[in-house]
C-alpha positions in Angstrom: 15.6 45.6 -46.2 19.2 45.9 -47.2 18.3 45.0 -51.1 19.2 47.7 -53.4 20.5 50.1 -50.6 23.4 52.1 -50.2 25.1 50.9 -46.8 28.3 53.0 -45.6 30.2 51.8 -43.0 33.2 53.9 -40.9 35.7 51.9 -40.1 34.8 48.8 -42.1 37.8 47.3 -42.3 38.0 46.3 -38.8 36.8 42.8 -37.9 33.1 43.7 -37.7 33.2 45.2 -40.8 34.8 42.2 -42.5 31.8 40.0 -41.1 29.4 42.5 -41.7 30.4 43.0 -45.1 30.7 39.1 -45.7 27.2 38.6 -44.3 25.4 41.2 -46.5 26.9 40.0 -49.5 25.7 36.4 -48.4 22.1 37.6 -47.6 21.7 40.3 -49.5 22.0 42.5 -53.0 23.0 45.8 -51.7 23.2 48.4 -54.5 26.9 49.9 -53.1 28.5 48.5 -49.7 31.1 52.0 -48.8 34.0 51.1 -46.9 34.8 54.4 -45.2 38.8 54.5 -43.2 41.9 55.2 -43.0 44.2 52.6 -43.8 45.1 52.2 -47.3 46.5 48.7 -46.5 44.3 47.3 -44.9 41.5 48.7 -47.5 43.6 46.8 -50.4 43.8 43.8 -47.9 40.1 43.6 -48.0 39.6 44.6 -51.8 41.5 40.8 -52.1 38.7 39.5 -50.1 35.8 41.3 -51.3 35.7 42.3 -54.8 31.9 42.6 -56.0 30.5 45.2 -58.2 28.8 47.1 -55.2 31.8 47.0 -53.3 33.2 50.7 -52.7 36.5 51.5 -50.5 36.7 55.5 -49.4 40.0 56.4 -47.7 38.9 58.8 -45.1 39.0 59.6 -41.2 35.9 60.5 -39.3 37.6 63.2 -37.8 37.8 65.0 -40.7 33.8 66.0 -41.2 34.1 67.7 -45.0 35.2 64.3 -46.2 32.5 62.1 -44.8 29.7 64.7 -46.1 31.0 63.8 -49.4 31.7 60.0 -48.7 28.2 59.5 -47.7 26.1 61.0 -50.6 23.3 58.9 -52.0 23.8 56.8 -49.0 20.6 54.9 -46.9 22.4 53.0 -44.3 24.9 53.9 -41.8 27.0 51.4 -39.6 29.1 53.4 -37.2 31.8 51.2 -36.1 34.9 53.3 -36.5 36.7 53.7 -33.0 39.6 54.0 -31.0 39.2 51.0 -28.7 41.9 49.6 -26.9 41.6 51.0 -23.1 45.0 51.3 -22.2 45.7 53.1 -24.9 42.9 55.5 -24.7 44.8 56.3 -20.9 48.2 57.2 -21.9 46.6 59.1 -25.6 43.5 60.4 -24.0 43.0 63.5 -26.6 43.7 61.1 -29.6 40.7 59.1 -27.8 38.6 62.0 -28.0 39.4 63.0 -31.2 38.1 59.9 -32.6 35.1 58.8 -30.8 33.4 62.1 -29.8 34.7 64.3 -32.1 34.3 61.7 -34.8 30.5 61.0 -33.8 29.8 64.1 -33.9 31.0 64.1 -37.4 28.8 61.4 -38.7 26.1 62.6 -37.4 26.3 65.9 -39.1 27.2 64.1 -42.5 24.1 62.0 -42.0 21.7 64.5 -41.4 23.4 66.5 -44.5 23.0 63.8 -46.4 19.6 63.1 -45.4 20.0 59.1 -44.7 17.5 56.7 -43.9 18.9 55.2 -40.5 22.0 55.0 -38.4 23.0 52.6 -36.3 26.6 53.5 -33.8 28.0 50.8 -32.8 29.0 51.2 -28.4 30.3 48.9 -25.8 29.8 47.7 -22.0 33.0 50.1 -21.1 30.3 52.7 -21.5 28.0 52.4 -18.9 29.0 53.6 -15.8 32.7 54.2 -17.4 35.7 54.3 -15.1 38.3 54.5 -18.4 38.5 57.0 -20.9 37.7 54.7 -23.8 34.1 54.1 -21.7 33.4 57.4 -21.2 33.9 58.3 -24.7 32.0 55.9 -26.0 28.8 56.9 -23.4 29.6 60.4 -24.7 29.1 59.0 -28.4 26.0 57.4 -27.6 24.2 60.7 -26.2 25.6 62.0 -28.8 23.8 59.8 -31.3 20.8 59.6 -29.3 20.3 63.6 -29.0 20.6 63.3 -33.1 17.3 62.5 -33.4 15.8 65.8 -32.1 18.5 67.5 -33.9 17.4 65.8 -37.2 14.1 66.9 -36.4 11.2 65.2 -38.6 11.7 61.4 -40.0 15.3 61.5 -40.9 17.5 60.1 -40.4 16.9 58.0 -37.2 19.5 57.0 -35.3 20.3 54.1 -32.8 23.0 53.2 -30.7 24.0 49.1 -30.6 25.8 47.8 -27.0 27.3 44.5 -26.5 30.5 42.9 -24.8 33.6 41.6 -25.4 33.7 39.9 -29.1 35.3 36.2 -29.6 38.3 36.4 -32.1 38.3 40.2 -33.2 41.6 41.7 -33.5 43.2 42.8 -30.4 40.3 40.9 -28.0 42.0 38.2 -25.2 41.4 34.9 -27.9 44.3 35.7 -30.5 46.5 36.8 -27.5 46.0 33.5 -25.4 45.8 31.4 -28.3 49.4 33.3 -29.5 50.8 32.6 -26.0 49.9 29.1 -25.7 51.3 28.4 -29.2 54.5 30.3 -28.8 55.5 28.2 -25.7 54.8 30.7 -23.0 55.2 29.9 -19.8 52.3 31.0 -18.3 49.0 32.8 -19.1 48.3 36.1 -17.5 45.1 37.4 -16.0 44.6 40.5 -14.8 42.3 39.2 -11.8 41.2 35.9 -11.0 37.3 36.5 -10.1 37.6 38.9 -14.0 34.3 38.5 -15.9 32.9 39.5 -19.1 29.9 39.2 -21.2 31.0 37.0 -24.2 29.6 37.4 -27.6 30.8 35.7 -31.3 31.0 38.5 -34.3 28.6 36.8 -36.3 26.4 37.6 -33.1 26.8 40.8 -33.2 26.4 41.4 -36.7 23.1 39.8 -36.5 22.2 41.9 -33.6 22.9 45.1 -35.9 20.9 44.1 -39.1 17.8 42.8 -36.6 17.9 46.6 -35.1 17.9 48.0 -38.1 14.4 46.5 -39.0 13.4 47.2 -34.8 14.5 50.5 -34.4 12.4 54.0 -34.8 15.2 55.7 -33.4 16.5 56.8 -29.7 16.9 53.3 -28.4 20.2 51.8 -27.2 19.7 48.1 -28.1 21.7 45.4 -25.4 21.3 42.0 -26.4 21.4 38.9 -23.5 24.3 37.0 -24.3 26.6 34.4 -21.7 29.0 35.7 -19.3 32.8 33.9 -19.0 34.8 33.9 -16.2 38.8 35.2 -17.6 40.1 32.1 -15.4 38.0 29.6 -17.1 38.6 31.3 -20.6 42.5 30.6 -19.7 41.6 27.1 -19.1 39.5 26.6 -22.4 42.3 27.6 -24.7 45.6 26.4 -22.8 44.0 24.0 -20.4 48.0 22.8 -19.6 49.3 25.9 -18.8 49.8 27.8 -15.5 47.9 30.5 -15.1 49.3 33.9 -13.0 47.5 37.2 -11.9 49.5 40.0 -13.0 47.1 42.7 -11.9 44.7 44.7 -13.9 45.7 47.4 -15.9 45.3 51.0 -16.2 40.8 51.5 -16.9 39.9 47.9 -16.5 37.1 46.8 -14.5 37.1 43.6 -12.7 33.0 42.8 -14.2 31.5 45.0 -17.5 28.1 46.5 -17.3 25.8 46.7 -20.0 22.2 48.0 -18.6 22.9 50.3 -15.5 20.4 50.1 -12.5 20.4 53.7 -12.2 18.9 53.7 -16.0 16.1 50.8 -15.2 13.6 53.5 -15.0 14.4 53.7 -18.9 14.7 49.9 -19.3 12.5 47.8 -21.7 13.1 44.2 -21.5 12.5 41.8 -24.5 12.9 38.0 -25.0 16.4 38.2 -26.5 17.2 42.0 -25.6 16.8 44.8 -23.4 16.4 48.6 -24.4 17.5 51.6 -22.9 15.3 54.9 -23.8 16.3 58.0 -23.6 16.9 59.8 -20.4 15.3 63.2 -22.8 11.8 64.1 -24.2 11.9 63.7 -27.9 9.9 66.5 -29.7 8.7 64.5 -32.7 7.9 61.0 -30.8 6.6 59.4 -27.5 9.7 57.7 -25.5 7.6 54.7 -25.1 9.4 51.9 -26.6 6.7 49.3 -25.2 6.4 47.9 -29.2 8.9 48.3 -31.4 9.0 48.6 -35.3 8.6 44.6 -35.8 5.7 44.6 -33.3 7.3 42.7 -30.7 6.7 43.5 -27.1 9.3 44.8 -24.1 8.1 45.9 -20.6 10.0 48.1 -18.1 12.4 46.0 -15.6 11.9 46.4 -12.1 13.6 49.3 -10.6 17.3 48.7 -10.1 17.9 46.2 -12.4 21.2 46.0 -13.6 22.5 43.8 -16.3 26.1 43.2 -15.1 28.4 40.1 -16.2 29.3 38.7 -12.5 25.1 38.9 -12.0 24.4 37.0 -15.6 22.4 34.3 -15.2 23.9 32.4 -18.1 27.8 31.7 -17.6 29.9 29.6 -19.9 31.4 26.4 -18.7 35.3 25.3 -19.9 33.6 22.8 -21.9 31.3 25.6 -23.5 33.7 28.3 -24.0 35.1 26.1 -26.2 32.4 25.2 -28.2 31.1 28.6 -28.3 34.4 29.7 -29.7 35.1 27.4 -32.0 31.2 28.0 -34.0 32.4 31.7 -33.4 35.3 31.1 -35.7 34.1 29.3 -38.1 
């Protein structure tokens, strides 16, 4: 579905938009690829990397609405993964937080619906449901945000979509690199933040797969979850620096000891699939039923029993040492 399209994607020189860039150039023969942000290094950076003819690279900030109307002309496609992310930062700089990821949705959503695009898909995060940081509530903010675009829109377009998974193996700034950086440098010890710490564990390629799949599922309104393994942060320690010591050092400012991706008090609005669950929305669209029973591709979902929560300490499926490292070594290949 991607052939010949336009595909714009905010903040795409972060890690997922390397590999989602990588995989559509792979899989594909996009008609333009738009690199939206605000780093003029790392936009040259990836220029080196990726060089095709449909390769475009737009230095601009979501905050600043004007320039993405213009940015995202002609486009069909839109991957909304542009973010401030890291949650202790989002504490101490909670306006600059804001700014970015509410202020900034809002943003692309207007430009979208200027611009009259096809579909958009916002990327979110587990620290959104049932947030006790600023970065998650943010981020849940950005999601109703996106979801209420769809009556504002009005008529077929643009649909829009919200996409939630966990922690990603590898990406820049995630627990990998840092352990991996520690054991390497000749540390003396690897910190966790609590020893009973979980997390939902997913590789990028995962995730990026996950995206293009919902763009051929969605009609629009649905918050997609995918069911991927849970770690444990002790056994993650052990996987990467298995003669190391480890030490709690306590957990820091917004962190929660297990992430959350499907809240009980939303299973009312939960659809389960085979490889997903989807979240509908908590309001009454005016130009379709909320029943996402079937989605685009036909496959069938039913509504989880009330209560159900999808939490990482409750997964089913946990990693072992031995599989953490498997699992991260495909993920970085």
């Amino acid at each position: 579905m991607f052939n010949n399209k336009n595909i714009f994607i905010t903040g795409g020189t972060g890690s997922f938009g390397h590999k989602y860039t990588q995989t559509l150039l792979q899989r594909y023969k996009p008609n333009k690829i738009i690199i939206y942000s605000r780093d003029e290094l790392k936009q040259y950076e990836m220029q080196q990397k990726f060089n095709a003819d449909c390769m475009r690279y737009f230095i601009g900030d979501v905050r600043d609405q004007e320039r993405l109307i213009r940015a995202m002309r002609g486009v069909d496609y839109v991957i909304h993964a542009a973010a401030l992310k890291q949650v202790p930062a989002a504490e101490y700089n909670p306006m600059e937080c804001i700014k970015t990821n509410i202020n900034g949705a809002e943003n692309v959503i207007h430009a979208a619906i200027e611009n009259n695009v096809e579909k958009v898909i916002a990327l979110s995060t587990d620290k959104a449901a049932n947030p006790i940081n600023l970065y998650g509530a943010t981020k849940l903010a950005s999601d109703k945000l996106f979801i209420a675009a769809n009556n504002i829109a009005g008529g077929d377009r643009p649909r829009f979509s919200v996409v939630r998974y966990g922690n990603v193996v590898g990406s820049r700034g995630s627990v990998v690199p840092f352990f991996e950086k520690l054991r390497d440098s000749g540390a003396e010890y690897i910190p966790i933040t609590h020893p009973e710490m979980t997390r939902f564990w997913i590789s990028l390629q995962g995730g990026v797969d996950f995206v293009l799949k919902n763009f051929e599922r969605m009609f629009g309104g649905e918050l997609f979850v995918p069911k991927i393994p849970s770690i444990r942060i002790v056994d993650l320690a052990k996987a990467i620096a298995p003669d190391m010591p480890i030490k709690d050092v306590g957990i820091r400012p917004g962190e929660k000891l297990h992430e959350m991706m499907c809240p009980g008090d939303m299973s009312y609005n939960t659809y389960e699939y085979d490889d997903h669950f989807v979240i509908a929305p908590s309001i009454q669209f005016s130009s379709r039923s909320n029943d996402f029973t079937i989605n685009a591709l036909g496959e069938r979902g039913k509504l989880v029993a009330p209560g159900t929560e999808y939490v990482s300490d409750k997964n089913p499926h946990f990693l072992s040492v031995d599989e953490i490292n498997e699992f991260n070594r495909e993920a970085m290949l």
